[in-house]
N, C-alpha and C positions, 0 to 999 in steps of 0.2 A: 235080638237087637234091643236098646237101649229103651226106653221109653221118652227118656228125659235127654235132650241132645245139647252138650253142654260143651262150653267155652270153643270151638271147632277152629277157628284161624288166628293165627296170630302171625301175620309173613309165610303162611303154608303149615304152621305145627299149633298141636292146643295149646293154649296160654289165656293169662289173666293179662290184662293189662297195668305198666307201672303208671300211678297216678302223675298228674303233673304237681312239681313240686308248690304252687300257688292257691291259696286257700281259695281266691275268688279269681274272678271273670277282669275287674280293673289291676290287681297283681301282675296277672299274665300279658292282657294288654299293656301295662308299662313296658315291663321286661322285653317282648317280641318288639316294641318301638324302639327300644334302646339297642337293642342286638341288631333290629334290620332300618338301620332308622336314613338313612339315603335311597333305599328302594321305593319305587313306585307300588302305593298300598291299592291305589284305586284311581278308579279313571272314571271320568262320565263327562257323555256328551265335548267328548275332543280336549277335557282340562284333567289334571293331575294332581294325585294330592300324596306325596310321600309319607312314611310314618312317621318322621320325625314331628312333619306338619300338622298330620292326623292328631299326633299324642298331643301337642300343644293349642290347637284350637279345641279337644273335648276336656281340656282341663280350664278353660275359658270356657267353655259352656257348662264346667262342673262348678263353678264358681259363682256364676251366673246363679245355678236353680239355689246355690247356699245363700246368694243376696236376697232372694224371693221368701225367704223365708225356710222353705223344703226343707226336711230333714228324713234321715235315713227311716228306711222304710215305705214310705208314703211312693204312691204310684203314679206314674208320667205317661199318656197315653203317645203314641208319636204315630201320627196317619199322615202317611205322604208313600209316593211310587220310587224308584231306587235312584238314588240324588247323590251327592255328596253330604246333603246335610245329615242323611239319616246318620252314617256311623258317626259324626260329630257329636248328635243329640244322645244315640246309644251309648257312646261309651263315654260320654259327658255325664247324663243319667247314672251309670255304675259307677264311676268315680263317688259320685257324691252322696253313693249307697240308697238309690230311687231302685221302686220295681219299675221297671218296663213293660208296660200294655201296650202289644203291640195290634193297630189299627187297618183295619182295610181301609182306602181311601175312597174307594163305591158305597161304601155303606150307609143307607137311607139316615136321615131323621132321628127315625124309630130305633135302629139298631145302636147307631151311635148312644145315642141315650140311653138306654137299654147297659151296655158295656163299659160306659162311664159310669153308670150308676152304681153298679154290678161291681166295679172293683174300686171304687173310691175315689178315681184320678184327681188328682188337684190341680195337677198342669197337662197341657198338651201342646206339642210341635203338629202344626197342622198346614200342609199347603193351602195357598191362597185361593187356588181354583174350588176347595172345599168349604172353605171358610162361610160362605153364606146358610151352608146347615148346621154349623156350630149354633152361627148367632142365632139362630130358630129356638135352639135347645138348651145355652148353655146355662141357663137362670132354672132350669131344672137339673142340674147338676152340681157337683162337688166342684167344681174344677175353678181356681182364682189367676193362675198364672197361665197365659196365652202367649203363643209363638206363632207369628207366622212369617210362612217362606214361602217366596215364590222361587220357580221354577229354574231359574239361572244365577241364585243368589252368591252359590260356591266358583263362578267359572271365568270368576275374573274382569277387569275392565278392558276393553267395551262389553266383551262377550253376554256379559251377563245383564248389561242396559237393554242393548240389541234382544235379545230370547224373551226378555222381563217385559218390555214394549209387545214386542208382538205377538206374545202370547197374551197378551190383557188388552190390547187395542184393535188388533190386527184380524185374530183368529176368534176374540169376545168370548176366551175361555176361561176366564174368571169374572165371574158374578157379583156384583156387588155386595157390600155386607159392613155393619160397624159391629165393631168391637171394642170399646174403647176400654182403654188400659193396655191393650196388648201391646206386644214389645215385634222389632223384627227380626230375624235373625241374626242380622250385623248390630244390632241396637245388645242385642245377647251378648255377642260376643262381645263387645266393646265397652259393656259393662263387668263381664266377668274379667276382662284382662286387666281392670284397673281394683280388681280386689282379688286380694289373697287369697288360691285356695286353700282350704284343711282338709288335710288328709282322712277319709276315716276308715275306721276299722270294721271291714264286714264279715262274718263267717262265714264257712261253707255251706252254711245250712241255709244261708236268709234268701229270700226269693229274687232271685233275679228276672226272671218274667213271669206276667201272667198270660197264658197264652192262650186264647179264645180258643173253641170249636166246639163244635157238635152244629153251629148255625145252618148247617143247610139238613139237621134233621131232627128238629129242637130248640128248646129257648139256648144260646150260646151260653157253654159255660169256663170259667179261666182254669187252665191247668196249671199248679202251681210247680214252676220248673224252678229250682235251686241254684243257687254257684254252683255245686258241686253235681248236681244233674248235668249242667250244658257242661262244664269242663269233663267228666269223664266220658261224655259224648265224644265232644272231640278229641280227646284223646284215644278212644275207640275208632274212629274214624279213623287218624291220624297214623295208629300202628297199622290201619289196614293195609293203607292206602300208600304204606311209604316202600313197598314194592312196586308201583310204579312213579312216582312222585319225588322229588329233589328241593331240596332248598335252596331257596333263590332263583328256583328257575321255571317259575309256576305260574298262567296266567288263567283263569277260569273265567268262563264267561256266564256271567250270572244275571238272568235273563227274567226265574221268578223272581217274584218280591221278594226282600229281606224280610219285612213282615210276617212272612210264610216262615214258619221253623226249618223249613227242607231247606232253603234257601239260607236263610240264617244261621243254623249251625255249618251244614256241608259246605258249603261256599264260604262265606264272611268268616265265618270264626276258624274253621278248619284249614283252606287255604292262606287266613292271614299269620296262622303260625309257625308254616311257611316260608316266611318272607315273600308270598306270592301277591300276585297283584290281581283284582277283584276289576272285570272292566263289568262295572253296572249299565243295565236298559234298563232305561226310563219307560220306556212304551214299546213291550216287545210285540207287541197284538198291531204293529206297524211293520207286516212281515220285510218291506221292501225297505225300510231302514234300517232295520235290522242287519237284514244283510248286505245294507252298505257300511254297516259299522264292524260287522266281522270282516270287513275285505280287507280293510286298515291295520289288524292286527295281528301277530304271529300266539294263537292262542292255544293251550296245551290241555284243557280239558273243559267241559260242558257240565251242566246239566237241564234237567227241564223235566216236560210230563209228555209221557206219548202222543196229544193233540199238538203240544209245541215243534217234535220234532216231523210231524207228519204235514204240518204247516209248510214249514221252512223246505220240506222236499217238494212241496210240488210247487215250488215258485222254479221260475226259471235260472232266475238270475243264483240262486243256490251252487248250482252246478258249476257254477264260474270262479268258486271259491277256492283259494289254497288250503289243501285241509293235513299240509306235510308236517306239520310240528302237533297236530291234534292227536293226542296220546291216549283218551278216552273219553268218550260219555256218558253219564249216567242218567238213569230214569227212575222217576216214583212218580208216586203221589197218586197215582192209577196205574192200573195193570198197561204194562207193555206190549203191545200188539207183535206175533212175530212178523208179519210182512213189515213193519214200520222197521221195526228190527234189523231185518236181511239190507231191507235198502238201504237203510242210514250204513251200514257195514260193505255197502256195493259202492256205495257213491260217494265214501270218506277215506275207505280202504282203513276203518278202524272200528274198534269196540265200541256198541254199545250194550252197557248191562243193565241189568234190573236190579234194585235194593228197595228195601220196603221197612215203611215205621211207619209214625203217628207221632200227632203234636204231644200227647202222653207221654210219650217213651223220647221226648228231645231228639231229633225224632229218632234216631236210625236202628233197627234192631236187627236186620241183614241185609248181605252184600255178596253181590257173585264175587267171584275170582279177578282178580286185575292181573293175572297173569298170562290173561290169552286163553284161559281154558271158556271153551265154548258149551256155556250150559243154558241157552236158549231157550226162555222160558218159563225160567224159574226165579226166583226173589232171592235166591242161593243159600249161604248159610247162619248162624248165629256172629256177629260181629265177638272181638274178644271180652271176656268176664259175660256174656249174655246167654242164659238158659233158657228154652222154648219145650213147649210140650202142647201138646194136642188133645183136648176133650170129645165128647160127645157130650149128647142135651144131657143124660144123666149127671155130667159133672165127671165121669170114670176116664179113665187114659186112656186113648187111642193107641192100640200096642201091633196094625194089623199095617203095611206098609203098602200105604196107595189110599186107604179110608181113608176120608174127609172129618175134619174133626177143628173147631176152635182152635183157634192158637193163640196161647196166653206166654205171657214173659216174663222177666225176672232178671231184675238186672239193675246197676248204679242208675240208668241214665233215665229207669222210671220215675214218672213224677209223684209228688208228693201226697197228691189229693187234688179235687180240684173245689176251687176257692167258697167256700160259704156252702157247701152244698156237699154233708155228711152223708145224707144219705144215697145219692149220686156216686160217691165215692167209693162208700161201701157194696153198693152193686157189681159195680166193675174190678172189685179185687177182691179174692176168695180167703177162705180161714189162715192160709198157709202164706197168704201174701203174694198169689199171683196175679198179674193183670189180664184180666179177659179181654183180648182187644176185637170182639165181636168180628174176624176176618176166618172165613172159611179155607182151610188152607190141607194140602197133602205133605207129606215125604219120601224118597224114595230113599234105594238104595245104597244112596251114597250122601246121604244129609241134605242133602237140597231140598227144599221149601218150593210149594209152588202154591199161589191164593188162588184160590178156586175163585172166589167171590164174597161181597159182604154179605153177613148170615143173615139182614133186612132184606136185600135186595134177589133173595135166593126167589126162584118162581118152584113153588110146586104144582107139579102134572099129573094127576092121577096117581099123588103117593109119590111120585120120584123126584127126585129134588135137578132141573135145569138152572145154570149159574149162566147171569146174562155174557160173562165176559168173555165165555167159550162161545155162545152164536153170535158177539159181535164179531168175535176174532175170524173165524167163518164168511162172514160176509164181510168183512174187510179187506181179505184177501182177493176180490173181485177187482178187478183193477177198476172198471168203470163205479168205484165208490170211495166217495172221500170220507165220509164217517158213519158209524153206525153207533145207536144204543137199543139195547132190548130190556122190556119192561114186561110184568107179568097183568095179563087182563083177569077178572073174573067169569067164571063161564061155569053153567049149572051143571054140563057131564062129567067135568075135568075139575072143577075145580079153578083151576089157573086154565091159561093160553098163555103163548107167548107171541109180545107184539116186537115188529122191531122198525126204526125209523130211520130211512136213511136221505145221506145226501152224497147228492149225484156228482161223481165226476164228467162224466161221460152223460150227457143230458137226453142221450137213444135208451138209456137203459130201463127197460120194463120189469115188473113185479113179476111175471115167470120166469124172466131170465135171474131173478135170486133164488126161489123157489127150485128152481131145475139145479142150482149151483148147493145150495143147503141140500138137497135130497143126498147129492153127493155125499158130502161131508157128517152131516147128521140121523141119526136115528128116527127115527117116527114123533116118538115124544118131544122131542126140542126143536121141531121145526118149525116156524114162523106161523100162527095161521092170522095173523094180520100184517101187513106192511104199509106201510104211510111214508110217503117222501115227506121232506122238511129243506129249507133255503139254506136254513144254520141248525144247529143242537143250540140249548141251554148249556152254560157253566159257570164253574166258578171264576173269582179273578185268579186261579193258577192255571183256570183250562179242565177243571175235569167234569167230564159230563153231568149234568142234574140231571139224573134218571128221575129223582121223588118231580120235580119240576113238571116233565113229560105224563109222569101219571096226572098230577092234578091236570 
């Protein structure tokens, strides 16, 4: 067998994929406005915004950063939850050839500063519920041109008086704060529609985002994604995916952030070309809004992260959903539990699969089957033009099928480097130009991929290497438990222990009754020998567990 498992799907046979004919990210955005420009692009919070509308309010926000002075190049932080505003500010930004830094809206003080600083922003779209940690920080930073938006600025009159009031008087969920000079969002647009914009000319090469990570294991660093990185992403996505997928007839219900690359490209950019329409959550961690906002809509694909979709089942009201036009859902961003799995598949009567990237690789580097084929388990195989191979600690191939070995890539939609930080860079891509994406991963005999585990997060036990995401998956399977993570302790005979922490479904449930359930399923070595309940786990704001969190 092959060592090196190269280009694997393209609609079921190997292939490269054809580029899209658009040098950049606002090219393609014109064109798909102009081709689907009466359809509904996006939806949030009960209002609508067609592409026609879409393309002519981000060219009025492209207009806007040209009056501020902005010129191509130069980078626009945008922190806010999933609005209408954001694709206005995003493909307002690309129009007018800005990088994109894209902002978590949680992020302290410290961080914020920190990633302004870090990538040079000069403007920022900032919600107004945030707006009081700006002004703490922003006389230590770059940044001259300010935006803020509040919460119902896109959804129309009254709608958006009404939400704007009671979210700032009501519920006293924005904070006070001055900032003076800044502009508001309608003050944006209302200056960019009364000057002309100019067109400019970006290449494929210039950065179109810089896209934070490593923060939760590390000072955060930006990954420099290109035009031509996220367009042949999506275009990779795009041929996968159009075995089960139609034009014009596509609503995904996009739940993480845009913010989030996973979200970003697989949803917003991949669905918008399309003609499909984008229904945004604002606040998906409001399980029970949530899903009174999916009852309202005939929605035809998903995605999210295995906490979100284990959430959404065990609410009751879940079960009362129509789920006859949901044609698939997808998982990343963490390993996919298989009970989560079975049930979203018992209780929707449809797929869900597993795919797996990194905000390095824009993101997506595999994708199970959209064809029904049932490969439960696995992160499935190389999306098209995308090559994977497998190391050991020597750096040598992994040639033995079922060994655990690195798994590095190679492929358009890897990123560039990441920003200011050569040597960072050079760590993580080898002589040949592979990316190490640090994820412990197998193959079998039929190309499928399956993550063991991060190669940080591996616990060693007297020599043998336990991966947490197999004993949590174990003790997940318990019905009386709603989540688990397992961490490794220090311990003087072993070396490691493994701890693991759960939360209770079932609040009868005692520490031998895991123990007796793990003896089953696991070996000696990987069995529990601490357990701790907990109310909640730590995570991120896309929902995946902080294991490094739980240790400290």
């Amino acid at each position: 067998m092959e060592k090196i498992w190269l280009n694997h799907y393209t609609n079921g046979v190997p292939g490269t994929i054809v580029p899209f004919e658009q040098k950049n990210l606002a090219q393609l955005f014109d064109e798909t406005c102009q081709k689907y420009a009466s359809n509904v692009a996006f939806i949030n919070l009960g209002s609508e915004l067609t592409f026609a509308e879409i393309n002519k309010l981000a060219e009025e926000f492209a207009s806007f950063l040209q009056k501020q002075g902005l010129e191509p190049g130069d980078r626009i932080a945008l922190q806010m939850p999933n609005l209408l505003q954001f694709p206005i500010a995003l493909f307002g930004a690309l129009k007018a050839g800005l990088t994109v830094v894209n902002t978590n809206p949680l992020y302290t003080e410290h961080e914020m500063e920190h990633q302004f600083n870090d990538s040079g922003a000069k403007a920022i779209v900032i919600l107004s519920n945030f707006a009081s940690k700006l002004e703490k920080i922003i006389d230590k930073t770059p940044i001259e041109t300010v935006v803020v938006t509040q919460l119902g600025d896109m959804l129309g009159f009254p709608k958006s008086l009404l939400i704007n009031s009671v979210v700032k008087h009501v519920k006293k969920m924005v904070p006070k704060y001055y900032l003076p000079g800044s502009f508001s969002f309608h003050q944006a647009l209302n200056i960019g529609a009364k000057n002309k914009f100019q067109h400019i000319n970006v290449d494929s090469d210039d950065l179109a985002f810089l896209q934070y990570t490593g923060g939760t294991t590390g000072v955060s660093k930006g990954a420099m994604l290109t035009h031509d990185n996220i367009l042949k992403n999506v275009k990779q996505i795009r041929e996968f995916m159009t075995v089960a997928l139609k034009e014009n007839e596509e609503m995904i219900v996009t739940a993480l952030p845009l913010y989030h690359i996973f979200s970003l490209t697989a949803n917003f950019l991949n669905i918008f070309t399309f003609g499909g329409t984008n229904l945004l959550i604002t606040n998906p961690k409001d399980i029970k809004g949530f899903i009174k906002t999916l009852s309202k809509y005939d929605y035809t694909i998903m995605t999210g992260v295995n906490t979100l979709y284990n959430a959404l089942m065990n609410h009751e009201d879940f079960k009362t959903l129509n789920f006859s036009k949901l044609k698939i859902s997808i998982a990343g961003g963490m390993a996919l539990q298989t009970y989560v799995c079975e049930k979203w598949k018992k209780l929707t009567n449809s797929s869900l699969i597993e795919g797996y990237g990194l905000t390095e690789c824009s993101p997506v580097v595999t994708v199970n089957p959209l064809d029904g084929t049932d490969i439960t388990g696995t992160i499935g195989m190389p999306i098209p033009s995308t090559d994977i191979k497998l190391i050991d600690d020597d750096g040598n191939e992994v040639t033995k099928l079922g060994d655990p070995g690195e798994l590095c890539v190679k492929g358009p939609q890897v990123m560039r480097g990441y920003w200011q930080r050569a040597e960072e860079t050079s760590s993580v891509f080898d002589s040949d130009g592979w990316f190490k994406t640090g994820d412990i991963a197998t193959v079998n005999d039929k190309g499928y991929f399956k993550i063991v585990d991060r190669k940080k997060d591996m616990i060693l036990v007297s020599g043998f290497n336990v991966y947490p995401n197999e004993i949590e998956d174990v003790v997940c399977k318990m019905d009386e438990v709603l989540e688990a993570a397992a961490i490794g302790l220090p311990d003087e005979k072993s070396g490691e222990v493994v701890k693991i922490f759960v939360v209770k479904k079932d609040q009868s449930l005692t520490k031998e009754q895991i123990l007796a359930h793990c003896k089953e399923h696991l070996t000696g070595y990987k069995m529990p020998k601490v357990i701790e309940f907990k109310d909640d786990l730590p995570k991120t704001n896309v929902g995946k567990i902080l294991r490094r969190a739980l240790k400290e």
